[in-house]
MDAnalysis code that builds the backbone (N, CA, C; Angstrom):
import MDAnalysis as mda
import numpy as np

u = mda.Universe.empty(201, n_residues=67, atom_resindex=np.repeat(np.arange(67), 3), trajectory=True)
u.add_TopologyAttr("name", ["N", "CA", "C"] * 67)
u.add_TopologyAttr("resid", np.arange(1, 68))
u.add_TopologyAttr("resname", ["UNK", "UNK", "UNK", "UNK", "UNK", "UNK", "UNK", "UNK", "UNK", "UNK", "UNK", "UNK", "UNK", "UNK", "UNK", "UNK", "UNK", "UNK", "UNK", "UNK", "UNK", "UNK", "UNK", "UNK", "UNK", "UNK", "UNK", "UNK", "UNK", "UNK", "UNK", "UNK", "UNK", "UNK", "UNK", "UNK", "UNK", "UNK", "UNK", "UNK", "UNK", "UNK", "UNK", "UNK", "UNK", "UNK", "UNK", "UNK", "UNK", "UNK", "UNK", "UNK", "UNK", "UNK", "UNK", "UNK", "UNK", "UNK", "UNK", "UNK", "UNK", "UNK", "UNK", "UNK", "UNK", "UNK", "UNK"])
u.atoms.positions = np.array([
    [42.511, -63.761, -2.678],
    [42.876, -63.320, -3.993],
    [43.240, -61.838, -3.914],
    [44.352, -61.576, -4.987],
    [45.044, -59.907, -4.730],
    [44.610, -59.652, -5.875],
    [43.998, -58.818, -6.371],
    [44.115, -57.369, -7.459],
    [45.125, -56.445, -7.359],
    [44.929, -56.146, -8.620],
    [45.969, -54.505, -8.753],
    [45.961, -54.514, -9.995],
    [45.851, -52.799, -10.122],
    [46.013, -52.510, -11.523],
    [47.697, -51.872, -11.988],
    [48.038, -52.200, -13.028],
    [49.068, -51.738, -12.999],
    [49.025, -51.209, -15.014],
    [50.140, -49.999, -15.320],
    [49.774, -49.507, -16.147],
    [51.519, -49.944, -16.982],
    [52.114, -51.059, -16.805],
    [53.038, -51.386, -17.459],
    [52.859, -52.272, -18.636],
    [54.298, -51.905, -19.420],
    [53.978, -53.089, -20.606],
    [53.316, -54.499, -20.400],
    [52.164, -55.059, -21.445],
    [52.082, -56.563, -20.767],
    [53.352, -57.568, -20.786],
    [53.127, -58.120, -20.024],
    [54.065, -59.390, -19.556],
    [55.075, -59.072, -18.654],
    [55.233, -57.701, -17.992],
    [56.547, -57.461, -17.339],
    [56.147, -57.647, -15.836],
    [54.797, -58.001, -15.667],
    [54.616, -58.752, -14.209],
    [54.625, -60.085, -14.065],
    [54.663, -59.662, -12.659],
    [55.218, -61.415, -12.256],
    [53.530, -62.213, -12.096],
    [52.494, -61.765, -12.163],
    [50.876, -62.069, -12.115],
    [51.075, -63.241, -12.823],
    [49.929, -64.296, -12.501],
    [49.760, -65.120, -13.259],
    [48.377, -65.163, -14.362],
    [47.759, -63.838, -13.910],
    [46.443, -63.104, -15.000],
    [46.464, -62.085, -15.592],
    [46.818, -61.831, -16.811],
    [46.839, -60.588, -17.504],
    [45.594, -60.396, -17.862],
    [44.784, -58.832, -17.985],
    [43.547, -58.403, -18.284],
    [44.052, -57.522, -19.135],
    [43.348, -57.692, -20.110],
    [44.066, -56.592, -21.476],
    [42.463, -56.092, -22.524],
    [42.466, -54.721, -22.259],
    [41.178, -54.425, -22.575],
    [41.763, -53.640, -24.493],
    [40.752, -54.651, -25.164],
    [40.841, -54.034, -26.379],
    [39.905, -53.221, -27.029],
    [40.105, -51.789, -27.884],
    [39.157, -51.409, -27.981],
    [38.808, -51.394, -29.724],
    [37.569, -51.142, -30.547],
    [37.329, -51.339, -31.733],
    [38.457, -50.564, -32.430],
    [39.315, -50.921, -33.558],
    [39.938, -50.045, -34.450],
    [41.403, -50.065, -33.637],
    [41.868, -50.476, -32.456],
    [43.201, -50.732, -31.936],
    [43.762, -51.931, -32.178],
    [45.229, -51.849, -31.782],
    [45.711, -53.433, -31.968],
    [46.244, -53.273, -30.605],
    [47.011, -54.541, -30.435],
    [47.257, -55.076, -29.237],
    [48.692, -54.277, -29.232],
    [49.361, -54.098, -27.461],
    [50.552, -54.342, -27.647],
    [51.413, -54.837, -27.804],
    [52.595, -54.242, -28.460],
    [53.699, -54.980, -29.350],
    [54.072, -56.375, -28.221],
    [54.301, -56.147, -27.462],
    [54.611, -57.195, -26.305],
    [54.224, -58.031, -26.495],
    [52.272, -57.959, -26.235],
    [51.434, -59.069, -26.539],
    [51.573, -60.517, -26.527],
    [51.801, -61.349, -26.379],
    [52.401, -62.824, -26.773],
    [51.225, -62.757, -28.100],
    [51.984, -63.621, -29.423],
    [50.938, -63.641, -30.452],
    [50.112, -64.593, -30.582],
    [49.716, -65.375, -29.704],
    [48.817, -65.942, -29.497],
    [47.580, -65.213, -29.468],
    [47.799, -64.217, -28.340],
    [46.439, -63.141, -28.705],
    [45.994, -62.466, -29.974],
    [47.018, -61.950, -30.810],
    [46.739, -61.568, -31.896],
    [45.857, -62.512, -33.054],
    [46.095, -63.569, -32.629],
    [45.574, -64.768, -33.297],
    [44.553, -65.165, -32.982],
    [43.731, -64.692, -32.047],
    [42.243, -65.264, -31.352],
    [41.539, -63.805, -32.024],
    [42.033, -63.049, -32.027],
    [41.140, -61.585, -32.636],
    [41.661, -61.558, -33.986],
    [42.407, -62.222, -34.705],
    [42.800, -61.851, -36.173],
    [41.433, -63.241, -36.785],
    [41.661, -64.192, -35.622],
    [40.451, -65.527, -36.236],
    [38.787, -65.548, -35.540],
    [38.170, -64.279, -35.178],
    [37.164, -63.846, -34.727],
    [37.054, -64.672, -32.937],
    [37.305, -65.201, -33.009],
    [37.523, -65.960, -31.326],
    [37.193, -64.785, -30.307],
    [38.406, -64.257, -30.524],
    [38.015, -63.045, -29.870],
    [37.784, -61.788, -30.263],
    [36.742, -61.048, -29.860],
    [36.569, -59.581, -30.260],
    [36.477, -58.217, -29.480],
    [36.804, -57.154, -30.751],
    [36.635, -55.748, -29.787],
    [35.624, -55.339, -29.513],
    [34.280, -55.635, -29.783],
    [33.084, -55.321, -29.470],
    [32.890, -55.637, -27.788],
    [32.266, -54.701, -27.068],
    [31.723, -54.401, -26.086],
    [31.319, -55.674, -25.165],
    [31.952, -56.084, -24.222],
    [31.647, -56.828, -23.317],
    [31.902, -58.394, -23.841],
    [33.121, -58.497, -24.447],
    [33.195, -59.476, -25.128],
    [34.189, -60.015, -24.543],
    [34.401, -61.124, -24.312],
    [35.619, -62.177, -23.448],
    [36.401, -63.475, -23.723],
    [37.186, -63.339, -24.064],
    [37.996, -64.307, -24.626],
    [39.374, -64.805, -23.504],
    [39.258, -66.248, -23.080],
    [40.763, -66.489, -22.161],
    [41.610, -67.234, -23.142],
    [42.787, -67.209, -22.890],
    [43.878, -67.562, -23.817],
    [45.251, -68.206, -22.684],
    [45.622, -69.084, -22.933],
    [46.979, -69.472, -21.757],
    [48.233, -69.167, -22.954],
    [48.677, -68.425, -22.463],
    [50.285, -68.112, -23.372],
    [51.579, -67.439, -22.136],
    [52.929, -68.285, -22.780],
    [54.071, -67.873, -21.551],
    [53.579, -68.433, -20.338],
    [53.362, -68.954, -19.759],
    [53.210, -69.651, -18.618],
    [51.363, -69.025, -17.992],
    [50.881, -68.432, -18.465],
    [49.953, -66.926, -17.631],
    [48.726, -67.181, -18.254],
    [47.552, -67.024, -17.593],
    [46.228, -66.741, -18.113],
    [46.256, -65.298, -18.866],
    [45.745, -65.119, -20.176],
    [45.563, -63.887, -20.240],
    [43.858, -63.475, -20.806],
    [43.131, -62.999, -20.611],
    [41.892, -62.078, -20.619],
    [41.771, -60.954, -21.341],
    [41.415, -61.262, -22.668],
    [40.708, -59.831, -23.792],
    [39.753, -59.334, -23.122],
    [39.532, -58.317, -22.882],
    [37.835, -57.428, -23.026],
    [37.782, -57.081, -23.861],
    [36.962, -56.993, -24.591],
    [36.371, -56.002, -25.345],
    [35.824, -54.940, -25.296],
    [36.062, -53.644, -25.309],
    [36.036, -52.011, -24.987],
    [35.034, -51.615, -26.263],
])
């Protein structure tokens, strides 16, 4: 398994795991697929601290933290 961090818009890698750390009082980026917006707009997922939510959207695993 490869890691790497990378500090580009989400979705503009070719990864098949996005990790997207949210923090209290932020929103997601515009990019985002809105699927995510929709797991934290319906409590599923949250910004509270150590909190984890997986979501499959666009072909890709993607991974909230919570910050």
């Amino acid at each position: 398994m490869q890691t790497s961090a990378i500090t580009r818009p989400t979705g503009t890698s070719d990864a098949d795991t996005h990790v997207i750390g949210v923090f209290k009082g932020e929103d997601l980026p515009d990019t985002s697929p809105a699927q995510l917006r929709e797991l934290l707009d319906s409590g599923e997922a949250r910004r509270a601290n150590k909190a984890l939510a997986l979501a499959h959207a666009e072909g890709k695993r993607w991974l909230l933290v919570g910050l």
